[in-house]
C-alpha angles and dihedrals in degrees: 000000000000087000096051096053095048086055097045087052097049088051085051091051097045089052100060083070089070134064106244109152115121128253135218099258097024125137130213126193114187130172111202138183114218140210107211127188090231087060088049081052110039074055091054091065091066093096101113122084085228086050128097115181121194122175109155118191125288114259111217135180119186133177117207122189112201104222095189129346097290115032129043133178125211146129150255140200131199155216139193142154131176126182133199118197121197124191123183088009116184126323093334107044104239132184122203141131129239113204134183138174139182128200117201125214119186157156116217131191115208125201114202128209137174132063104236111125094214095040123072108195121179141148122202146157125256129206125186142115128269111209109206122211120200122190129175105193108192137155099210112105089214107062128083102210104201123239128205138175132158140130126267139200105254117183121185128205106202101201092177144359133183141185117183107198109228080180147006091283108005120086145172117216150158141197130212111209140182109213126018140013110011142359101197120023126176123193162139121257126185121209129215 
């Protein structure tokens, strides 16, 4: 944890060398991978020794346009799986996945603050839809595995965002959310 903290000092610090500040025009571009709490639960369920849990990070690519210095609008899309698998499953030891994805589709409105011309700091709210995808692969004629799909409302509280410039238009950055689909992203962005 010491060592995290150094290091996230010394990137701050760094950072203070660069203009960063955003102006009114500017693009910025940023692939990012998320932690979601749907991802820390669907884990969760691997608490069975039949049972296999997977739920990598979210992959996420958004596009912000800064309409003056301090707000920007912009969006984001998606993407999410998650797989169960089961083996020797009940009485008749049965073996099948259950696997189940969300794609995430949004608008989101950013509102920047400080004044440090290397550091981007901002907080915003994101609307979109998260489309759910729900699939039951089995080999036994007699099951009915049941299939679902279907949109949902997703809102997304982003508390705080940051992008720390390493140069004139390439940055690192995270966010840290409340809602989908993520609650901890980590990235790069690039500005032009």
């Amino acid at each position: 944890m010491k060592n995290t903290l150094s290091f996230f000092a010394l990137f701050l610090g760094l950072c203070t060398l660069l203009p960063a500040q955003t102006r009114q025009g500017q693009s910025v571009i940023g692939i990012q991978t998320g932690f979601s709490l749907a991802g820390a639960l669907f884990n969760l369920s691997e608490i069975d020794a039949n049972i296999d849990a997977s739920a990598p990070p979210a992959v996420q690519f958004t596009y912000d346009y800064a309409l003056t210095d301090r707000l920007s609008l912009g969006g984001g899309v998606s993407y999410q799986r998650f797989k169960l698998a089961y083996s020797d499953y009940g009485e008749m030891n049965e073996t099948f996945d259950v696997r189940l994805s969300r794609f995430n589709l949004a608008v989101r409105g950013l509102f920047h603050y400080g004044n440090s011309e290397a550091v981007d700091m901002y907080s915003g709210l994101r609307v979109g839809l998260s489309n759910w995808s729900l699939d039951v692969g089995t080999d036994d004629p007699n099951f009915d595995p049941p299939k679902a799909s279907g949109p949902a409302f997703a809102p997304q509280l982003v508390l705080f965002g940051i992008r720390g410039y390493l140069a004139e238009n390439l940055a690192i950055g995270g966010e840290l959310a409340a809602g989908a689909p993520h609650v901890l992203s980590l990235g790069l962005n690039y500005r032009f």
